[in-house]
C-alpha positions in Angstrom: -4.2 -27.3 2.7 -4.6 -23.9 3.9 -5.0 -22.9 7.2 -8.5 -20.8 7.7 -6.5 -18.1 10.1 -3.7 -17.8 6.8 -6.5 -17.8 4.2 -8.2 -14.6 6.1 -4.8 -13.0 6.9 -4.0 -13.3 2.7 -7.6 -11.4 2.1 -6.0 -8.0 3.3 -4.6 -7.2 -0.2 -1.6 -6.2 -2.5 -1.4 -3.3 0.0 0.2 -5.8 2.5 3.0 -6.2 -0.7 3.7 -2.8 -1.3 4.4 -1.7 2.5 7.0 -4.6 2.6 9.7 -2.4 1.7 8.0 0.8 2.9 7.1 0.2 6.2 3.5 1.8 7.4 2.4 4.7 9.2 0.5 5.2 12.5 -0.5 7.8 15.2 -2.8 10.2 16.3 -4.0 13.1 14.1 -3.0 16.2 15.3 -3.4 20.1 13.8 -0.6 21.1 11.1 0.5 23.4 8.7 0.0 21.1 5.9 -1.2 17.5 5.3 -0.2 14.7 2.5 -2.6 16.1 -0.1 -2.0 18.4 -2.9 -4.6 20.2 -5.4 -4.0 20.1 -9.1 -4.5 23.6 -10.5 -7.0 24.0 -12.8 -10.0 26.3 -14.3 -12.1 23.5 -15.8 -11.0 20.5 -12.9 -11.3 20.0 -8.6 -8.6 17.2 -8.3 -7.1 16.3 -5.2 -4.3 13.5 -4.9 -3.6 12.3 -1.8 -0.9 10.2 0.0 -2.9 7.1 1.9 -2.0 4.8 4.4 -3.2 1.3 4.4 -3.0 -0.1 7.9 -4.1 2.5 10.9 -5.5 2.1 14.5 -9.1 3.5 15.3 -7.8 5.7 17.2 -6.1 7.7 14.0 -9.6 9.1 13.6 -10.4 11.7 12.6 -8.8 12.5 10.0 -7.0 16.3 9.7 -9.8 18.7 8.3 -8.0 19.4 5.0 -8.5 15.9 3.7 -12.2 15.7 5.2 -13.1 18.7 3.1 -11.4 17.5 -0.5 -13.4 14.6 -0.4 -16.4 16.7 0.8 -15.7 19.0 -2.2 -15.4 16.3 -4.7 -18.0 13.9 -6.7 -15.6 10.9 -7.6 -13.5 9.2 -5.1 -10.6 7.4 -7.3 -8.6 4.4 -5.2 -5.3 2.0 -6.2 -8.6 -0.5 -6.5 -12.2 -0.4 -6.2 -12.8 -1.6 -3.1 -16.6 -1.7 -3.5 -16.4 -4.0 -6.2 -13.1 -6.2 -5.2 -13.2 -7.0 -1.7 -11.3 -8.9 0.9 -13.0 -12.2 -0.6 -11.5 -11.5 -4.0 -8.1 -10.8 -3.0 -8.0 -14.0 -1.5 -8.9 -15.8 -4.4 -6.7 -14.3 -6.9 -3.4 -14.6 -3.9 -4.5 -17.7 -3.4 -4.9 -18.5 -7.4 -1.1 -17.3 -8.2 0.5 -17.3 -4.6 0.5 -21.5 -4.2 3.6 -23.4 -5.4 2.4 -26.7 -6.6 5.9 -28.1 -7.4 8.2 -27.3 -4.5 7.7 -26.5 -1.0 9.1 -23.2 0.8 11.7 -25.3 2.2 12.7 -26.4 -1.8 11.9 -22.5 -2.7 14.5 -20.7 -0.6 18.2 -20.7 1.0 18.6 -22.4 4.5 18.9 -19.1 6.0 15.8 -17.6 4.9 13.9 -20.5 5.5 15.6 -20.9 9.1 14.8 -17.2 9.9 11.4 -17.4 8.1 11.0 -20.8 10.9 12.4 -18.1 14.0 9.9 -16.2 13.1 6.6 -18.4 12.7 7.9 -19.5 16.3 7.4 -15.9 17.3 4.4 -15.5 15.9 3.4 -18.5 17.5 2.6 -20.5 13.7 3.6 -23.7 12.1 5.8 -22.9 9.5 4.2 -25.7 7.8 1.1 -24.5 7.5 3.0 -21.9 4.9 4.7 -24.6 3.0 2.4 -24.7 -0.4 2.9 -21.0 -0.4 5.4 -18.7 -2.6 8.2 -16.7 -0.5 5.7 -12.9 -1.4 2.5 -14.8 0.0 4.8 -16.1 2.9 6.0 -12.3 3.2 2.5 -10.9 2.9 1.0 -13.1 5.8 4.0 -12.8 8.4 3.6 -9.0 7.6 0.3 -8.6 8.1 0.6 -11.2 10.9 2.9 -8.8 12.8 1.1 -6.0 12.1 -2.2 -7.0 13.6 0.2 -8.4 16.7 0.8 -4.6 16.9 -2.5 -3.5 16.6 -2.4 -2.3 13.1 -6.0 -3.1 11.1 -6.0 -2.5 7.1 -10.1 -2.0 7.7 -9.0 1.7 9.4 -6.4 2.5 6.8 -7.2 6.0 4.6 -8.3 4.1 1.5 -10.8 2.1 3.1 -12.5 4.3 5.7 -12.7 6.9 2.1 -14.3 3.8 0.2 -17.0 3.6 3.4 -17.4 7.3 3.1 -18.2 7.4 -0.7 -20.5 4.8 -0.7 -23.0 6.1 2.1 -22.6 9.3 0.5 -23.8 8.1 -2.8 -20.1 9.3 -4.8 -18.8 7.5 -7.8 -15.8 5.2 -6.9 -13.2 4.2 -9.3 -10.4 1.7 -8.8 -6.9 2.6 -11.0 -5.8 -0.8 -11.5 -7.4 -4.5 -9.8 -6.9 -6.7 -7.5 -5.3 -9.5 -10.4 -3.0 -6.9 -12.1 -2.1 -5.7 -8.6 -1.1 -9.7 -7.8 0.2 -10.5 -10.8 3.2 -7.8 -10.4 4.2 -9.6 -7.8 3.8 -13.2 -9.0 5.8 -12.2 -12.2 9.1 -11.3 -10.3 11.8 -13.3 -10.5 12.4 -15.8 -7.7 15.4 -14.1 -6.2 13.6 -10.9 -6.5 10.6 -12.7 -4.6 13.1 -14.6 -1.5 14.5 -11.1 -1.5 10.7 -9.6 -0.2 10.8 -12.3 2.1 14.2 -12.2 3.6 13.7 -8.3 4.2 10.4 -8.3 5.9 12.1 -11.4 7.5 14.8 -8.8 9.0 12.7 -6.3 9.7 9.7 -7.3 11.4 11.6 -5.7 14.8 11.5 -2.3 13.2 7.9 -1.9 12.6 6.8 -0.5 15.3 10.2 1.1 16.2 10.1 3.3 13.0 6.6 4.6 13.3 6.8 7.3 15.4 9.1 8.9 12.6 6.7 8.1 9.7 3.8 9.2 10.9 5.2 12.7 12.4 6.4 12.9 8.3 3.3 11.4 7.0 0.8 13.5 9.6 2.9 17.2 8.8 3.0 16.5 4.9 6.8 16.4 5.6 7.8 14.8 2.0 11.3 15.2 2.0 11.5 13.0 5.4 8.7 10.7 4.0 11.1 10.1 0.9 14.3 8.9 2.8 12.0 6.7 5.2 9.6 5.3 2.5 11.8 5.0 -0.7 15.8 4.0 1.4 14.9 0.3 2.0 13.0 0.3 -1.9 15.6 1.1 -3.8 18.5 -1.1 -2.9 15.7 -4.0 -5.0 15.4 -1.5 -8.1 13.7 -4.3 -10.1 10.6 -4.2 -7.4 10.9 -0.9 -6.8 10.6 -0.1 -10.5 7.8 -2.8 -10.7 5.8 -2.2 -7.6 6.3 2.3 -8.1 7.5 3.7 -10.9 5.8 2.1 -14.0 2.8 2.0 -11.8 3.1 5.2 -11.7 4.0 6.1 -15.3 0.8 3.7 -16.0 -1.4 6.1 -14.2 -0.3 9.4 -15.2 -2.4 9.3 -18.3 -5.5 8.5 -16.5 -5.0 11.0 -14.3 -4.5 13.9 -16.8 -7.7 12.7 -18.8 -9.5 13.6 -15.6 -7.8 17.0 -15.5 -8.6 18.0 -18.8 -12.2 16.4 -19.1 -13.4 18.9 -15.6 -13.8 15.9 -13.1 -14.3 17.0 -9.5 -12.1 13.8 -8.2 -10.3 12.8 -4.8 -7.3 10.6 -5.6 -6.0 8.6 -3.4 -2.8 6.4 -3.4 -0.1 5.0 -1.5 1.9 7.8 0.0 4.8 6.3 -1.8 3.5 6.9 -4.9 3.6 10.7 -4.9 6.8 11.1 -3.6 10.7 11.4 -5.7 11.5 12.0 -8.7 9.6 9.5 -10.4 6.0 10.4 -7.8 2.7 11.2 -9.5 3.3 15.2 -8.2 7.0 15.5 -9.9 5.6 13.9 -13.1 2.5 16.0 -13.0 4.5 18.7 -12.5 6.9 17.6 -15.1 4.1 17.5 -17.7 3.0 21.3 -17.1 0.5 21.0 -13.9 1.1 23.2 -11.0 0.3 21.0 -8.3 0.0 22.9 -4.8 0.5 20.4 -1.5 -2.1 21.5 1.0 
């Protein structure tokens, strides 16, 4: 049985998965030179790709000016997943669908030592650790994350993605979701068990650095910094190369032709994606730019 409190902390989303290894950005918005948004350039197209942030605090409103006026400027708003369509009630389903172990408990799932710390921590967070026993080791990651985050003040309904999806709908524009919410949690699900104890154990470790490190991400994130943005966002992702190739890059590589069908058919479209996605070697910009487009950060 599922606690209720676990059942509404799993309904926050795949976006809970993906900042496991790249922790999440916070802070006031302030005036800068440049933002995390770039244009593609193009006679026939108006398509901006930016860099979102899933978990913010009210007070990270507004947003800077540049970003306000791509998504003024554009008639499509294009998201990770449609979040008009799959909501906080359908993530929970399909988590709850794939993310409960029928055959073994956590305790049977993982080492002694990750269970012991995942124990420490429940204690913390002042949970029963047995409330989390029918789960797998990514839900378990998933719901102490977001557990901590919200203990910080952190609230996925302000992050960038959302408050855009709020935005197009009262203002009548087209949204579009890349991938949904049971591709999204089926990534996850598919990874191997060590791979999956591995998410855990990390987030495990880390939980004391959240808030520590985000005063350096967001001054990155909020001045369009990308080269700092890489070595804090992408360091802690690729020492697990199978997740990071699984949870990035082919994502990545997956939406690249999607995205140049839009170029070349003259969409007037806001993109917007985890900031991890766009940066490295293997980011949506470097492969655009790769394939031919000049892509200009803004």
């Amino acid at each position: 049985m599922i606690e209720p409190q676990f059942r509404r902390i799993i309904g926050i989303g795949f976006s809970s998965l993906v900042l496991l290894f790249v922790f999440f950005a916070a802070g006031e918005a302030r005036a800068q030179d440049k933002s995390f948004l770039w244009r593609v350039q193009s006679d026939k197209s108006n398509i901006y790709i930016l860099g979102s942030v899933h978990f913010l605090k009210k007070q990270n409103y507004p947003l800077n000016k540049t970003i306000e006026k791509a998504f003024d400027s554009t008639q499509k708003l294009v998201l990770e997943i449609d979040l008009k369509s799959e909501d906080a009630g359908t993530v929970q389903r399909v988590t709850l669908e794939k993310g409960i172990n029928r055959d073994r408990t956590l305790q049977q799932n993982v080492s002694p030592e990750t269970y012991s710390l995942a124990e420490k921590r429940a204690q913390e967070l002042g949970i029963d650790i047995r409330a989390l026993s029918p789960l797998k080791p990514w839900v378990v990651a998933l719901t102490m994350t977001a557990l901590q985050l919200q203990k910080l003040g952190f609230d996925p309904n302000y992050g960038v993605d959302r408050y855009l999806a709020e935005r197009a709908v009262k203002s009548g524009k087209t949204i579009v979701g890349l991938e949904t919410v049971a591709f999204q949690v089926g990534l996850i699900d598919q990874l191997p068990e060590r791979d999956q104890e591995s998410m855990l154990r990390q987030s495990l470790k880390e939980m004391d650095l959240l808030d520590k490190g985000l005063d350096q991400i967001v001054r990155a994130w909020s001045t369009g910094d990308v080269t700092a943005l890489e070595g804090l966002l992408l360091s802690g992702m690729r020492e697990y190369p199978a997740v990071h190739q699984t949870i990035i890059v082919d994502r990545n590589r997956r939406w690249l032709p999607r995205i140049e069908k839009m170029i070349e058919q003259g969409e007037s479209t806001l993109i917007a994606v985890g900031a991890a996605h766009l940066i490295g070697k293997d980011g949506v910009i470097e492969l655009l730019r790769a394939r031919g487009y000049t892509v200009e950060q803004m």
